[in-house]
C-alpha positions as a Markdown table, in Angstrom:
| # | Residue | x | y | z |
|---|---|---|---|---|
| 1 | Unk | 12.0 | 21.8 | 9.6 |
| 2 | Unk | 12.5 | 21.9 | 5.6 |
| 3 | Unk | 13.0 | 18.2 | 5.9 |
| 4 | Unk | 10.1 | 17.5 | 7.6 |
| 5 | Unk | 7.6 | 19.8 | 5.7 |
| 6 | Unk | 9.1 | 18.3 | 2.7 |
| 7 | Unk | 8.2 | 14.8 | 4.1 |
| 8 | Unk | 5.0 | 15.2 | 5.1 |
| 9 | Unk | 4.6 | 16.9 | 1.2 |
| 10 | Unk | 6.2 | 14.1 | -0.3 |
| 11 | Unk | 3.7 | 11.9 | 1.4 |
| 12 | Unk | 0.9 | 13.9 | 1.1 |
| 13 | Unk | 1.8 | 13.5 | -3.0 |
| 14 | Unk | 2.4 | 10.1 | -2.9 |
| 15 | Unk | -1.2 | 9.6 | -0.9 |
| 16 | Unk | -3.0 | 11.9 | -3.7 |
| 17 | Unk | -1.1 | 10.3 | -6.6 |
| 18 | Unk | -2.2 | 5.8 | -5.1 |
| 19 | Unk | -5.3 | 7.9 | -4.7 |
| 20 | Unk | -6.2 | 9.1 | -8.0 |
| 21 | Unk | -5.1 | 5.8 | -9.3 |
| 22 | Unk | -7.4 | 3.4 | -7.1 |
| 23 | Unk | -10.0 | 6.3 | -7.8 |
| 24 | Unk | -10.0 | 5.9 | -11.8 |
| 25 | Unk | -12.3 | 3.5 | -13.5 |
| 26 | Unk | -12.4 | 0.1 | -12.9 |
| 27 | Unk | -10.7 | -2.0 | -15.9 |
| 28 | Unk | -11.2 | -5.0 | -17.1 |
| 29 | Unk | -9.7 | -7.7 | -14.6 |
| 30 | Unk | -6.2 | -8.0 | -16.0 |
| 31 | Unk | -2.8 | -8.4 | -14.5 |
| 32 | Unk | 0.6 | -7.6 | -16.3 |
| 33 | Unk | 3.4 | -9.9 | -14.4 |
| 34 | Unk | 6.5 | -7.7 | -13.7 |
| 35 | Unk | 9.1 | -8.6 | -16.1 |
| 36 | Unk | 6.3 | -7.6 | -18.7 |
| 37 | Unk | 5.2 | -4.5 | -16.7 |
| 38 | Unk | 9.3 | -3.1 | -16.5 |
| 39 | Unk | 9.1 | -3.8 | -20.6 |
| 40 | Unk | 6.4 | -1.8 | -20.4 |
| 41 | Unk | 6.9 | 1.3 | -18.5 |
| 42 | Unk | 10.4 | 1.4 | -19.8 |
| 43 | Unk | 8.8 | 1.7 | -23.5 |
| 44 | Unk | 6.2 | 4.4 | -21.8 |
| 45 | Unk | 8.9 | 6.3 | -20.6 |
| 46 | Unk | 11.1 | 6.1 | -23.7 |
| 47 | Unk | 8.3 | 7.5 | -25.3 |
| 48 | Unk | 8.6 | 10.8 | -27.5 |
| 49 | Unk | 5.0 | 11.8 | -26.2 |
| 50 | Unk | 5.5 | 14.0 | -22.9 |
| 51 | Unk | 2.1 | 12.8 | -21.6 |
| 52 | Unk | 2.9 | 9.2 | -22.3 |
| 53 | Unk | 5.9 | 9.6 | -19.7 |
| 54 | Unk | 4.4 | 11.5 | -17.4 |
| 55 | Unk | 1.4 | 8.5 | -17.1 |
| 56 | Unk | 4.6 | 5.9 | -16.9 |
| 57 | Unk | 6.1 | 8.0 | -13.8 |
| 58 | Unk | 3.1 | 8.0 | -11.9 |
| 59 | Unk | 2.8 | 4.5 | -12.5 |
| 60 | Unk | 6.3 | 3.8 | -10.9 |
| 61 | Unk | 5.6 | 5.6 | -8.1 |
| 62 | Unk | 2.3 | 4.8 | -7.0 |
| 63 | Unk | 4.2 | 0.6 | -7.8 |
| 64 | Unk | 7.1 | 1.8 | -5.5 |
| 65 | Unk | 4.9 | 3.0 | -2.6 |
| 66 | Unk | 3.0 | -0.3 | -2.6 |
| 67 | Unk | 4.4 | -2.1 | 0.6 |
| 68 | Unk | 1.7 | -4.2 | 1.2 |
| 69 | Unk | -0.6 | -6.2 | -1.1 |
| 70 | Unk | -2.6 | -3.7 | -3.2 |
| 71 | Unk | -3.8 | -3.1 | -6.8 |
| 72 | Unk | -2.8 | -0.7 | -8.9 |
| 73 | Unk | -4.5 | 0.7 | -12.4 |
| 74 | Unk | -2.1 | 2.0 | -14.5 |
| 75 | Unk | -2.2 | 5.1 | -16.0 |
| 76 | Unk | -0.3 | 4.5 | -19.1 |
| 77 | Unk | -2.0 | 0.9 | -20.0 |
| 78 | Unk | -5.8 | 1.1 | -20.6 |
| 79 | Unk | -7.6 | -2.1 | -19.5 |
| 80 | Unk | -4.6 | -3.0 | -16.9 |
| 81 | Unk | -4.3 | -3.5 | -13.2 |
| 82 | Unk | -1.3 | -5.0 | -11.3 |
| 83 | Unk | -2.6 | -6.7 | -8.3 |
| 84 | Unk | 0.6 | -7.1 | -5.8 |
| 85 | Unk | 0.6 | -9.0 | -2.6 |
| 86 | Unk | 3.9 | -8.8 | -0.4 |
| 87 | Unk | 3.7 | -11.7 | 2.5 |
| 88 | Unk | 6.8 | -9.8 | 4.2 |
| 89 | Unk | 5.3 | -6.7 | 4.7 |
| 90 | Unk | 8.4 | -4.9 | 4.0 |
| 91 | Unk | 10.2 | -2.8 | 1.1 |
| 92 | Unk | 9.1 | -2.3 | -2.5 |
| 93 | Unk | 7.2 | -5.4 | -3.9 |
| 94 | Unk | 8.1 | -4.9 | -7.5 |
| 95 | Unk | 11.7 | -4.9 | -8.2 |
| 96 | Unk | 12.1 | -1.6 | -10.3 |
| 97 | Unk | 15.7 | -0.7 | -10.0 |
| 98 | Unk | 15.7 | -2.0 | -14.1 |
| 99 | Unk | 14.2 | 1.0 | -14.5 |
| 100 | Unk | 16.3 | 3.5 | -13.0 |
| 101 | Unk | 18.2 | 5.1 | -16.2 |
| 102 | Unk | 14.7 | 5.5 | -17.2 |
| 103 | Unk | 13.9 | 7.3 | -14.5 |
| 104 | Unk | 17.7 | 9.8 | -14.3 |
| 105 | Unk | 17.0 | 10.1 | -18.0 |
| 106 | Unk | 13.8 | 11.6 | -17.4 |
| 107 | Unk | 15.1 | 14.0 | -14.3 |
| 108 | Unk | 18.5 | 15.1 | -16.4 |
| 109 | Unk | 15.9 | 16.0 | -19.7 |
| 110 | Unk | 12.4 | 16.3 | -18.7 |
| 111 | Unk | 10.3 | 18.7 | -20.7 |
| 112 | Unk | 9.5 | 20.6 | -18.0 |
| 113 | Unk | 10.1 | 20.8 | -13.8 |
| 114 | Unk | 6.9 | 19.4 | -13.0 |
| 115 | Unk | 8.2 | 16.2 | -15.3 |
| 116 | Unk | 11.5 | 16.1 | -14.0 |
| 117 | Unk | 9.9 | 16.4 | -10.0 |
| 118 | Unk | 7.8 | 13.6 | -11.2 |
| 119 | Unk | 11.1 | 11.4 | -12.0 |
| 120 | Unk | 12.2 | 12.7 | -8.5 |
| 121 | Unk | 9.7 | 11.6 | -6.8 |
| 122 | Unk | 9.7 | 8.2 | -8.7 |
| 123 | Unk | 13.4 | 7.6 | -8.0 |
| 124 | Unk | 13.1 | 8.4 | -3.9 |
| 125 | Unk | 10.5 | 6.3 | -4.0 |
| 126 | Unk | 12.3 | 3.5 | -5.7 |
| 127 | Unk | 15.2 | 4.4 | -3.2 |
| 128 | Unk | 18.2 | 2.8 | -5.7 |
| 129 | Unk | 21.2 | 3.7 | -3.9 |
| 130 | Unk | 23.5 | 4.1 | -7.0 |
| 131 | Unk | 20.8 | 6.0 | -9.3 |
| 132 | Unk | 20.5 | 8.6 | -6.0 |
| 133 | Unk | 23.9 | 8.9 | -5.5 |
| 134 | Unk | 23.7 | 10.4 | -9.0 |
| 135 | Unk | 21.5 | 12.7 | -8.6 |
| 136 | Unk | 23.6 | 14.3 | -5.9 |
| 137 | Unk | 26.3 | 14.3 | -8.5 |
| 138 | Unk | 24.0 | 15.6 | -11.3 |
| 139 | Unk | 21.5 | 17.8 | -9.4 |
| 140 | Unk | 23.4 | 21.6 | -9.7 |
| 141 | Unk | 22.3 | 21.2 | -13.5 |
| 142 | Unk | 19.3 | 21.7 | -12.7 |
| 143 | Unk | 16.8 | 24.7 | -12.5 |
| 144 | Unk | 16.9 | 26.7 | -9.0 |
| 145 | Unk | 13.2 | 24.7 | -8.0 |
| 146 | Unk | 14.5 | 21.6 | -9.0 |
| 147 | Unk | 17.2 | 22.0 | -7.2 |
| 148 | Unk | 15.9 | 23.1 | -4.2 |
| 149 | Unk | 13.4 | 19.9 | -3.9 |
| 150 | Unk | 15.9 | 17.8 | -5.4 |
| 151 | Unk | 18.2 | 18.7 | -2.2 |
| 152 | Unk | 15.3 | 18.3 | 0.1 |
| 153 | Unk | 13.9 | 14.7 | -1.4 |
| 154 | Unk | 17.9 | 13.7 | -1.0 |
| 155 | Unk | 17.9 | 14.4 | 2.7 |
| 156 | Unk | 14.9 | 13.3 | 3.6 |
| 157 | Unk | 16.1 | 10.0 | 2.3 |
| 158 | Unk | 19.7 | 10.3 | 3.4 |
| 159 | Unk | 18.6 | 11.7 | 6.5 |
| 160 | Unk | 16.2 | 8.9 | 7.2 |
| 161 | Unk | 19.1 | 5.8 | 6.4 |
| 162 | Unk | 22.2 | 7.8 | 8.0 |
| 163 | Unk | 20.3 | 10.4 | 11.0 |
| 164 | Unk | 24.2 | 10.7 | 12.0 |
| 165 | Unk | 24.7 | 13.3 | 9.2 |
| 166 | Unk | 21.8 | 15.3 | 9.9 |
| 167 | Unk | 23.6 | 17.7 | 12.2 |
| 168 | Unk | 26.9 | 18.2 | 10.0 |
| 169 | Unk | 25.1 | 18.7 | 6.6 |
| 170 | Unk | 22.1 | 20.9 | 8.3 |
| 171 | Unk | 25.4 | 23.1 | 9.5 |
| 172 | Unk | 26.7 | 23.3 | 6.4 |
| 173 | Unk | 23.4 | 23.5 | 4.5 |
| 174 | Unk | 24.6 | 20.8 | 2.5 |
| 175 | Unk | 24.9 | 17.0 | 1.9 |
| 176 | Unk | 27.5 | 15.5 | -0.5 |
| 177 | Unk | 28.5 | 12.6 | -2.2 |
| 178 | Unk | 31.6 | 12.2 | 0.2 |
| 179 | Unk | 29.1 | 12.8 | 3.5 |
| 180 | Unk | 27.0 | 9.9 | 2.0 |
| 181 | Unk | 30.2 | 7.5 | 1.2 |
| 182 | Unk | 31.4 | 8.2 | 4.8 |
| 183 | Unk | 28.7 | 7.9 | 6.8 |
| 184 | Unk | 28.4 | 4.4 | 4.9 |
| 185 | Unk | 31.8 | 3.5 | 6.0 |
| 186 | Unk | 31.3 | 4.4 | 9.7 |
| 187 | Unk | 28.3 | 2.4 | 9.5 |
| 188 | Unk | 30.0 | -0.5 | 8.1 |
| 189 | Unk | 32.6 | -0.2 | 10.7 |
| 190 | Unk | 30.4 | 0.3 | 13.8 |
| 191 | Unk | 28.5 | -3.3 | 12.4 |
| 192 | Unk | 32.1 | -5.1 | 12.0 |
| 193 | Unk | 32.8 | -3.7 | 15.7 |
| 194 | Unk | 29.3 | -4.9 | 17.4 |
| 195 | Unk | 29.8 | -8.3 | 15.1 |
| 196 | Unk | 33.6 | -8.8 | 17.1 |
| 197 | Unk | 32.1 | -7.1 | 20.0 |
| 198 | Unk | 29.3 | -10.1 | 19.9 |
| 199 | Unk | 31.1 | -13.1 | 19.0 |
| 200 | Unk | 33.9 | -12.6 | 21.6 |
């Protein structure tokens, strides 16, 4: 039930944050081509100024919710748009795993919560295996909230990719590293076995 209300939060925030963005004023009728946009956010969230990285998070996850063609104004470059168009119709347009120590950085020593929830948010979205895998590793350092959603955003996803370890980790109350790394290698397995299964 926690999942699920998280979910529909999660999308709810996601909705609100792509909406404030196509809701802000019109720029000019620029476009930033993606290796110079990951320079760019990366230097945005490297930044010393809070709000600077707080505009560059939003940014990435309004960029990593964009499935289909759309046009984003970013928040942390004045007189910018990105205008993406995805003929496949599937997964994240703009590659921004690059970006991913960015983004842990930001979760492991964000000012505050709501900073580090934003980097949350932008790394689920993203949905880099390795970098989520560390925040399963890394997440008990964090404040009781942060925590608490941290564990809720990590098995939404989880949960979502593997549903076979919904039932063990919601009787535990718990989802680790090893639960993840096993349920990869049962998938694996089951595909090797229906690959056999099929070519016989």
């Amino acid at each position: 039930m926690n999942v699920l209300r998280f979910t529909l939060i999660r999308g709810g925030l996601t909705m609100c944050l792509v909406g404030l963005l196509a809701a802000g004023p019109l720029f000019a009728q620029s476009t930033t081509e993606p290796p110079t946009l990951i320079k760019h956010l990366r230097t945005e969230l490297g930044s010393k100024d809070d709000a600077r990285q707080e505009r560059a998070l939003i940014d990435v996850i309004a960029l990593a919710s964009c499935q289909e063609s759309c046009t984003v104004f970013l928040q942390s470059g004045m007189n910018r748009m990105v205008r993406i168009a995805n003929e496949s119709g599937t997964g994240n347009i703009v590659d921004l795993d690059a970006l991913t120590p960015d983004l842990l950085r930001a979760y492991r020593s964000g000012p505050a919560d709501g900073h580090k929830l934003l980097a949350l948010s932008a790394l689920i979205n993203v949905g880099n295996q390795k970098a989520l895998e560390k925040l399963i590793e890394e997440k008990d350092a964090q404040s009781a909230n942060v925590q608490r959603v941290t564990n809720m955003s990590l098995a939404s996803f989880y949960f979502a990719k593997y549903p076979e370890l919904t039932e063990r980790s919601m009787r535990r109350h718990s989802l680790t590293l090893d639960d993840v790394n096993r349920a990869e290698v049962l998938r694996v397995r089951a595909e090797r076995r229906a690959q056999k299964e099929g070519g016989q």
